[in-house]
C-alpha positions as CSV (number, residue, x, y, z in Angstrom):
1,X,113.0,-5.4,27.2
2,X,110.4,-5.5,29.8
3,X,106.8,-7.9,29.4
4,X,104.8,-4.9,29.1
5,X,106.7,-3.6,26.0
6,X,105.6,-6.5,24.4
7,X,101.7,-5.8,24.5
8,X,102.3,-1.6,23.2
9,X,101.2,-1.6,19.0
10,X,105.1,-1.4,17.4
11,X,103.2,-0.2,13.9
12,X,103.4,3.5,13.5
13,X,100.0,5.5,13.9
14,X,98.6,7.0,10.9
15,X,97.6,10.3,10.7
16,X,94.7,10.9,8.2
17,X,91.4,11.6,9.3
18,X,88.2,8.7,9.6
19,X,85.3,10.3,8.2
20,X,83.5,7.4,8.7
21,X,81.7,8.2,12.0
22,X,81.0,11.6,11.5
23,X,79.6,10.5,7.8
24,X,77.2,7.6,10.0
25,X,76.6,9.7,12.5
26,X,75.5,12.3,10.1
27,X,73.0,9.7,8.3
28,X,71.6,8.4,11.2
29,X,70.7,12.0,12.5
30,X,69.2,12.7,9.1
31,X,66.9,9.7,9.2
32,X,66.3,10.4,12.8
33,X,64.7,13.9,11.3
34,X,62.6,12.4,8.4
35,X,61.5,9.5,11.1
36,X,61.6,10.1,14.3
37,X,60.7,14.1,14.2
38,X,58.6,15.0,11.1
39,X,57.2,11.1,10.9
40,X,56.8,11.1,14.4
41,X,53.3,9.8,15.4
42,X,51.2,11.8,18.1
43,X,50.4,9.2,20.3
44,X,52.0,7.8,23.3
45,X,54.0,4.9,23.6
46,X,53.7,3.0,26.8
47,X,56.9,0.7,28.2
48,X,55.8,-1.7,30.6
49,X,58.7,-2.1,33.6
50,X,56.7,-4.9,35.5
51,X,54.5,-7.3,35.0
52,X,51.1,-7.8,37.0
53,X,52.2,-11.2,38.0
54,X,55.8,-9.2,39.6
55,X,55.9,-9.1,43.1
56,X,57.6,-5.6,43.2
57,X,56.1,-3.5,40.6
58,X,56.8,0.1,38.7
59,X,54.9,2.5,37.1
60,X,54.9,2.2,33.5
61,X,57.1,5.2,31.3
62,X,55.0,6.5,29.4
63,X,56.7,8.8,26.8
64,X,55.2,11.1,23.9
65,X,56.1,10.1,20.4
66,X,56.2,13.0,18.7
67,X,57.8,15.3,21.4
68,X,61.2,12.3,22.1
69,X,61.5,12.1,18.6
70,X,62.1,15.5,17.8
71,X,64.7,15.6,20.8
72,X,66.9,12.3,20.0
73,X,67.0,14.3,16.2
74,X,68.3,17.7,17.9
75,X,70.6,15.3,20.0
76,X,72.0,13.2,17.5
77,X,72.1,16.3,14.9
78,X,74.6,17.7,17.6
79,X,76.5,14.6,18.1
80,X,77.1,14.4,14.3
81,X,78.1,18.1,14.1
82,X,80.7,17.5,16.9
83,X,82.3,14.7,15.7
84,X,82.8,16.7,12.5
85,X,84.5,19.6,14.2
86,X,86.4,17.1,15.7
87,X,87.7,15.1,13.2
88,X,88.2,18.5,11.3
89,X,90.5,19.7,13.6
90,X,92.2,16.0,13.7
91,X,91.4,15.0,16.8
92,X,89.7,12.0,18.2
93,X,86.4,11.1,18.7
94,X,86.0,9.7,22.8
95,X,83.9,6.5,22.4
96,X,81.5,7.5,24.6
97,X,80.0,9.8,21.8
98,X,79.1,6.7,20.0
99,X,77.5,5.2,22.7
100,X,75.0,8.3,23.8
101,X,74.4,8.0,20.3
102,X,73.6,4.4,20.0
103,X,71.7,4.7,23.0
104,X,69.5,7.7,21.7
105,X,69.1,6.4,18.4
106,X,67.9,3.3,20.3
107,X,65.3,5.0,22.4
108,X,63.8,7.1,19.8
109,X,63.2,4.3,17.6
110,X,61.6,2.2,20.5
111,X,59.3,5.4,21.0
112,X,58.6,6.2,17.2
113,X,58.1,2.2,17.2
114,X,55.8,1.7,19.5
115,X,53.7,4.7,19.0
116,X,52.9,3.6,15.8
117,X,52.2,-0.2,16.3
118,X,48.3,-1.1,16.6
119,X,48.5,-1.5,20.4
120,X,51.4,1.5,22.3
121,X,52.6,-0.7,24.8
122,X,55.3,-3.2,25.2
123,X,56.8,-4.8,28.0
124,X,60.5,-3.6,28.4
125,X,61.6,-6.0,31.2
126,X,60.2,-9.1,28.6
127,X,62.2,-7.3,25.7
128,X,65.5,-6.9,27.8
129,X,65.1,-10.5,29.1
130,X,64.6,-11.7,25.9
131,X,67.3,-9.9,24.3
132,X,70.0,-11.5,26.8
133,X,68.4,-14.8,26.4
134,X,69.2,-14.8,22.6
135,X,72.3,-13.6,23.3
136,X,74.1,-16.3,24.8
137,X,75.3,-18.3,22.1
138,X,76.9,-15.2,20.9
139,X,78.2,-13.9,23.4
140,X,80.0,-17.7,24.1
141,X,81.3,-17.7,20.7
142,X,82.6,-13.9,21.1
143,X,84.4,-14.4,24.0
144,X,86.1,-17.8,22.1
145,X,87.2,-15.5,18.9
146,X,88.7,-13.2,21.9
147,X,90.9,-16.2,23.4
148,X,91.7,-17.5,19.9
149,X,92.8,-13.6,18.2
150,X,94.5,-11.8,21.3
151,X,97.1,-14.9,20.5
152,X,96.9,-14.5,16.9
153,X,94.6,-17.4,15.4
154,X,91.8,-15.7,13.5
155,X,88.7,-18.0,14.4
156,X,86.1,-17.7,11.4
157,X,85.5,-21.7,12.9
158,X,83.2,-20.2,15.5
159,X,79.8,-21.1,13.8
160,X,81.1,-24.8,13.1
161,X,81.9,-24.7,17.3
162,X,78.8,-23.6,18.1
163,X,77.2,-26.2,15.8
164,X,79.4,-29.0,16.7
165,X,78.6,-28.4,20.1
166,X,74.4,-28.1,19.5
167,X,74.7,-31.4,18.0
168,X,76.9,-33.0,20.5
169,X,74.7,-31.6,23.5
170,X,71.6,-33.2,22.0
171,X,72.7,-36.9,21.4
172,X,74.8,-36.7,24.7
173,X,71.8,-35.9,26.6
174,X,69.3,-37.8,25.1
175,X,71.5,-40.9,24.8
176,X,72.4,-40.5,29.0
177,X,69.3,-38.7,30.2
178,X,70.9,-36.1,31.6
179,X,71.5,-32.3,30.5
180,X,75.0,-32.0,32.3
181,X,76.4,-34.8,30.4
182,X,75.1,-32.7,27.4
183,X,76.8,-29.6,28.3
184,X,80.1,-31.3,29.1
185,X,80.2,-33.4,25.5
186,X,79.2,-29.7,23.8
187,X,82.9,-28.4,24.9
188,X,84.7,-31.0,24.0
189,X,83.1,-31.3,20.4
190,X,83.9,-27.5,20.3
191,X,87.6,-28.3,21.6
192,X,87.7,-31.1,18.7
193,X,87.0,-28.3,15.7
194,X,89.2,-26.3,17.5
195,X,91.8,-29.1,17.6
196,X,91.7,-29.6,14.0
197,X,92.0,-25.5,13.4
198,X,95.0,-25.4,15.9
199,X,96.9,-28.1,14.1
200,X,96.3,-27.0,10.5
201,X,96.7,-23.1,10.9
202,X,99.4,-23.3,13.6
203,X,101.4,-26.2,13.0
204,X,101.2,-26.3,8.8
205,X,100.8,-22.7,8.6
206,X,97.5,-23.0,6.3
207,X,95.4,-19.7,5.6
208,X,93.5,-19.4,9.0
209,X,90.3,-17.7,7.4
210,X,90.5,-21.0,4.8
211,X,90.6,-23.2,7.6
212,X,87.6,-21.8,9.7
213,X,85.5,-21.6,6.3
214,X,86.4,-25.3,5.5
215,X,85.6,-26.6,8.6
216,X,82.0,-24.3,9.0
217,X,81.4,-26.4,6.0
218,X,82.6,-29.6,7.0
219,X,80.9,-29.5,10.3
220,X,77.6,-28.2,8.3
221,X,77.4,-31.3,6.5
222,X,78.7,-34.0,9.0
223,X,76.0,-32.6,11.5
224,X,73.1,-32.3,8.5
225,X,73.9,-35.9,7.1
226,X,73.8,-37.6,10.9
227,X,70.6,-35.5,11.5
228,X,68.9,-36.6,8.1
229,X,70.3,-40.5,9.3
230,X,71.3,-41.1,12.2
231,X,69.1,-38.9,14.5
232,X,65.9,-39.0,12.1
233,X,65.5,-42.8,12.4
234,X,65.7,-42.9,16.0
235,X,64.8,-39.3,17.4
236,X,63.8,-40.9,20.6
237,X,67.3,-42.2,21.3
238,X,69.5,-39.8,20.3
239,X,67.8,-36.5,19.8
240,X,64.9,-35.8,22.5
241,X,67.4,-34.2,25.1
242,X,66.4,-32.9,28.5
243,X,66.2,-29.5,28.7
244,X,68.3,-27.7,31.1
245,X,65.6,-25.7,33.8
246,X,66.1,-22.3,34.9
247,X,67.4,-21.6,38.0
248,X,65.6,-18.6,40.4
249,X,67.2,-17.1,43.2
250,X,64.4,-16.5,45.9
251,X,63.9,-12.4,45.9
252,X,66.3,-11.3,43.8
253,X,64.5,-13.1,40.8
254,X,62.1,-10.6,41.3
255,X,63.5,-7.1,41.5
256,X,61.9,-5.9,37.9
257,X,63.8,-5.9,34.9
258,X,67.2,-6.8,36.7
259,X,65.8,-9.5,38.3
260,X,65.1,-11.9,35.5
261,X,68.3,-11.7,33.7
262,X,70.5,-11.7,36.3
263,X,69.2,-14.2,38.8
264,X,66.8,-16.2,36.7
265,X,68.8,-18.3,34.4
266,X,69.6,-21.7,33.0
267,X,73.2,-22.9,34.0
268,X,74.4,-21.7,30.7
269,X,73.3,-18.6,31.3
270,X,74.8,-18.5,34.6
271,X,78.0,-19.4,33.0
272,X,77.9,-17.2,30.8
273,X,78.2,-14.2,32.9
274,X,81.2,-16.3,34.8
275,X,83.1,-16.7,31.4
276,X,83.1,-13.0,31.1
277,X,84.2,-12.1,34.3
278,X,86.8,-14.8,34.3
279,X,88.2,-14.1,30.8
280,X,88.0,-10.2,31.7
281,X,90.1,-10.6,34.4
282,X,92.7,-13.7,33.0
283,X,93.3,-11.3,30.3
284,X,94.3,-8.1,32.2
285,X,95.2,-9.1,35.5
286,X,97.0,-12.5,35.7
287,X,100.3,-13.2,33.9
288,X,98.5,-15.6,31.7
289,X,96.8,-12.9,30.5
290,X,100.0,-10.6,30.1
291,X,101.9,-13.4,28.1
292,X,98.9,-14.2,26.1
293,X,98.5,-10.7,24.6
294,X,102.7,-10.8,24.4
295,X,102.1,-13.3,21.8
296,X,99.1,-11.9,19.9
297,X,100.7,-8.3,19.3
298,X,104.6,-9.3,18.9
299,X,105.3,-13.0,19.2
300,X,109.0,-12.6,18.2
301,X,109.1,-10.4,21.6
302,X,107.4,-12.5,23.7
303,X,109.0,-15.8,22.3
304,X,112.5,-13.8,23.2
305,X,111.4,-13.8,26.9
306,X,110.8,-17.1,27.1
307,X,107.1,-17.8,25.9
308,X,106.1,-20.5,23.7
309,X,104.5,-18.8,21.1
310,X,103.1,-21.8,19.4
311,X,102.3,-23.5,22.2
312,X,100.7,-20.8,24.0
313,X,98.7,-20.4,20.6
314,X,97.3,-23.8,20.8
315,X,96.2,-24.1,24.0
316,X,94.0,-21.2,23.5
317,X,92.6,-22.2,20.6
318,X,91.5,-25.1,22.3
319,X,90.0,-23.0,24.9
320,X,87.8,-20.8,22.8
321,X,86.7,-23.9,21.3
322,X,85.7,-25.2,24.4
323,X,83.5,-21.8,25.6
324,X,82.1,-22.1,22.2
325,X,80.8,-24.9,22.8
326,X,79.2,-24.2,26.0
327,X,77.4,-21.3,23.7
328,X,76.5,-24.4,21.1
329,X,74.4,-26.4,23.9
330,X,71.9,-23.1,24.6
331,X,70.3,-24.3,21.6
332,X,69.7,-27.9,22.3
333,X,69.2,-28.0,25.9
334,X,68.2,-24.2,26.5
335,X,66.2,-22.9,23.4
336,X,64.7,-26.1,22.0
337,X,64.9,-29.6,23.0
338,X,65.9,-31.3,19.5
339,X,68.5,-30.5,17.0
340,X,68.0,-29.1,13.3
341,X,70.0,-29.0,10.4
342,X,72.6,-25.4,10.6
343,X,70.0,-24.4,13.5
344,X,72.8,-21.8,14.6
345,X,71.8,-20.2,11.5
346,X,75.2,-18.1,10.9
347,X,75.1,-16.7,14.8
348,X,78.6,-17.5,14.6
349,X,79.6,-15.0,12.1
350,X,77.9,-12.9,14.2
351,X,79.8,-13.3,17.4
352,X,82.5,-13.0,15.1
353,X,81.3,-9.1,14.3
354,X,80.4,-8.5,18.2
355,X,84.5,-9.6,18.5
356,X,85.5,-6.9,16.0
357,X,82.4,-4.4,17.5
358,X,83.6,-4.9,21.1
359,X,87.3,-4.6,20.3
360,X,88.4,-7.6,21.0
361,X,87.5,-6.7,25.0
362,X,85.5,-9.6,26.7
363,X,83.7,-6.8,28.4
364,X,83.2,-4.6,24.7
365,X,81.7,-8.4,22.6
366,X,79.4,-9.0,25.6
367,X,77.7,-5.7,25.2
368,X,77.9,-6.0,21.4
369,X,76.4,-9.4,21.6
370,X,73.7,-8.0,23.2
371,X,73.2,-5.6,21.0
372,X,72.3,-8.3,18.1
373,X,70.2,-10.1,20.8
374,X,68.5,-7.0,21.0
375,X,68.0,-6.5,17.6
376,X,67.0,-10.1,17.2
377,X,64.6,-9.8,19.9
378,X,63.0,-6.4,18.7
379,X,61.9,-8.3,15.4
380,X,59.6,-10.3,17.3
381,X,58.4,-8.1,20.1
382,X,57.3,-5.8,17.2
383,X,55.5,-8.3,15.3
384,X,53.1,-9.1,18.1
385,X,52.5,-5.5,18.9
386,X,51.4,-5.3,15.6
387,X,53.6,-2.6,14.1
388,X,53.4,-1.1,10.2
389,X,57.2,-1.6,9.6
390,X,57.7,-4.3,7.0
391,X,58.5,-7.8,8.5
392,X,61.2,-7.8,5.8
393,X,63.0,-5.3,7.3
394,X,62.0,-6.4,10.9
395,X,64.5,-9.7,9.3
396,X,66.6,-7.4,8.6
397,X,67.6,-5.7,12.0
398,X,70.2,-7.8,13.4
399,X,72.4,-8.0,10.1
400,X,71.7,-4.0,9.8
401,X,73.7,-3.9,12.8
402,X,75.8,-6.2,12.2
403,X,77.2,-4.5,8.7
404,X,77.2,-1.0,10.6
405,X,79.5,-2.8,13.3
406,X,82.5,-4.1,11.2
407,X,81.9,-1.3,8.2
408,X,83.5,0.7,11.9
409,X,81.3,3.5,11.4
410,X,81.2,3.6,15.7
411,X,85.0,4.3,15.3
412,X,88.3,2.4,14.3
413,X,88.7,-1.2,15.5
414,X,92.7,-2.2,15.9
415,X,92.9,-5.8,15.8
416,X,96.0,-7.5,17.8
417,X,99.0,-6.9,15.5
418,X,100.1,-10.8,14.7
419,X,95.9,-11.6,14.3
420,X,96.2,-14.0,11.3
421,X,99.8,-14.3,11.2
422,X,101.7,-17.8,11.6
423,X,104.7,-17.8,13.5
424,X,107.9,-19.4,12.9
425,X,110.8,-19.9,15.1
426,X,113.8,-18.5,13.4
């Protein structure tokens, strides 16, 4: 039996049909007609690509309301139709359907919007920026659920990693003085949860899902009690971190939109894009990578070649605990400089949907995690342009998303085959 045999899906493929994105794709077009077209304000909605203070500037895109929304209906309406002929005849749906129609339903709901907010105009290099900005912590704790489940440990424990490591980050930093210490005591408080679900799910063989809830729960209150105590009597010492600055490369900071999310970052954010690019590549292009999916889709296979299931398990558990977090000190020494009580505020569970949304691909949970960041961003953005949409449902937006993503109406979503299962040497 060769390595690569290991890694192929041994369950037999079923053959009855998903109507679920056709169905979504179908209600999104419908509301897209009601909205968009016949709802469609005629005014025109101005994006801003530069800012006057930009050293290179474009011209602004300036798109009419009425006209875009009535094409992204016809569009979608046609990408709906398809993928029901398609699944009709039994065949499936390429992914990059459900992308043009992400990205279409995207744009005409920027334009419809926008055109009918008080002032047409918003700044798309500030909403982009923004939207990666938020993004971090989720995309950190993504890219630890995709260490933890391509070897088989289901890692609900995400949010308690990010929030170990927010409150580790803080009272490291502020007791030392310096960030970097911070940062360095926020992976190993994330390794430390991580330690605790590595022993119990791995080595005891309790529930995995019970685990991560219990100790989302446990860190929850440990971290809200030492705030309300320890941290509240003496904020100076131990909870007025410095914050980590952002670091500009000279020209390329300023190429518009590009410039400030790619070359203007803090060193988590800079990290950030290296964790994806490393993980991306350990995962598909190095043995480590090879053996680690070996054990994640049939562990009795790889542990016949030689593997360590268990151990190989454990070690990258204690990894993704690690890059979570990294993702848990953005909010102490990044976002603000002080910690809350819960101030992840369930973004863990939400890197834990961009996981299932990107398919467990580094590459596919850091463009979902954006997406959320995006959504999370929008809710703001719109509020100060002074748009009639409800603020309730502006609140709304990112858990929208986030129930569309794992309900897979953008398509089936095949876990690795041992995700969740505890293996025992026989």
């Amino acid at each position: 039996m060769s390595m690569a045999a290991t890694v192929t899906d041994v369950r037999p493929s079923g053959t009855s049909k998903n109507w679920k994105a056709p169905i979504g794709f179908g209600i999104g077009a419908l509301m897209a007609i009601l909205v968009f077209a016949i709802g469609g304000p005629a005014t025109t909605a101005v994006f801003r690509v530069s800012d006057d203070s930009d050293r290179f500037r474009l011209a602004d895109i300036a798109l009419p309301a009425d006209v875009v929304g009535w094409v992204v209906a016809v569009a979608l309406a046609a990408i709906a139709a398809y993928s029901f002929l398609q699944v009709r005849k039994g065949e499936s749906l390429n992914r990059w359907y459900g992308i043009a129609y992400a990205v279409l339903f995207v744009v005409g709901f920027l334009t419809w919007v926008v055109g009918i907010a008080e002032r047409p105009s918003i700044s798309l290099a500030g909403l982009i920026a923004g939207s990666v900005t938020l993004a971090i912590p989720l995309i950190f704790g993504s890219l630890s659920g995709v260490l933890c489940e391509r070897v088989g440990v289901v890692n609900i424990a995400i949010e308690g990693q990010l929030l170990s490591g927010a409150f580790a980050a803080a009272v490291a930093a502020s007791v030392s003085g310096n960030a970097y210490v911070g940062l360095f005591a926020a992976a190993f408080a994330g390794m430390l949860v991580s330690t605790i679900l590595a022993v119990f799910s791995i080595k005891y063989l309790v529930n995995q899902i019970i685990v991560g809830v219990v100790l989302n729960v446990l860190v929850s209150g440990l971290t809200g009690f030492l705030a309300s105590t320890l941290l509240s009597r003496d904020s100076a010492t131990f909870n007025s971190p410095p914050g980590l600055p952002d670091i500009s490369i000279p020209l390329l900071a300023d190429i518009p939109v590009i410039g400030p999310i790619l070359f203007k970052q803090s060193i988590v954010g800079y990290l950030m894009y290296v964790a994806v690019i490393v993980i991306w590549i350990g995962l598909y292009r190095t043995r480590w990578g090879l053996r680690m999916r070996a054990v994640g889709e049939h562990p009795q296979a790889a542990d016949t070649m030689g593997i360590k299931v268990n151990a190989t398990r454990f070690w990258n558990v204690l990894l993704g605990g690690a890059v979570a977090g990294f993702g848990g000190a953005f909010f102490t020494l990044v976002s603000v400089s002080t910690f809350t009580r819960d101030m992840t505020a369930g973004q863990g569970y939400i890197a834990l949907a961009a996981l299932i949304f990107g398919r467990w691909n580094p590459i596919g949970a850091f463009f979902a995690a954006l997406l959320f960041g995006f959504a999370t961003n929008l809710r703001f953005v719109l509020s100060i342009i002074g748009t009639d949409v409800p603020s309730q449902f502006l609140a709304m937006l990112p858990y929208i998303v986030t129930i569309l993503a794992v309900a897979g109406l953008v398509g089936r979503a095949r876990p690795p085959a041992a995700s969740g299962v505890p293996y025992v040497k026989e």
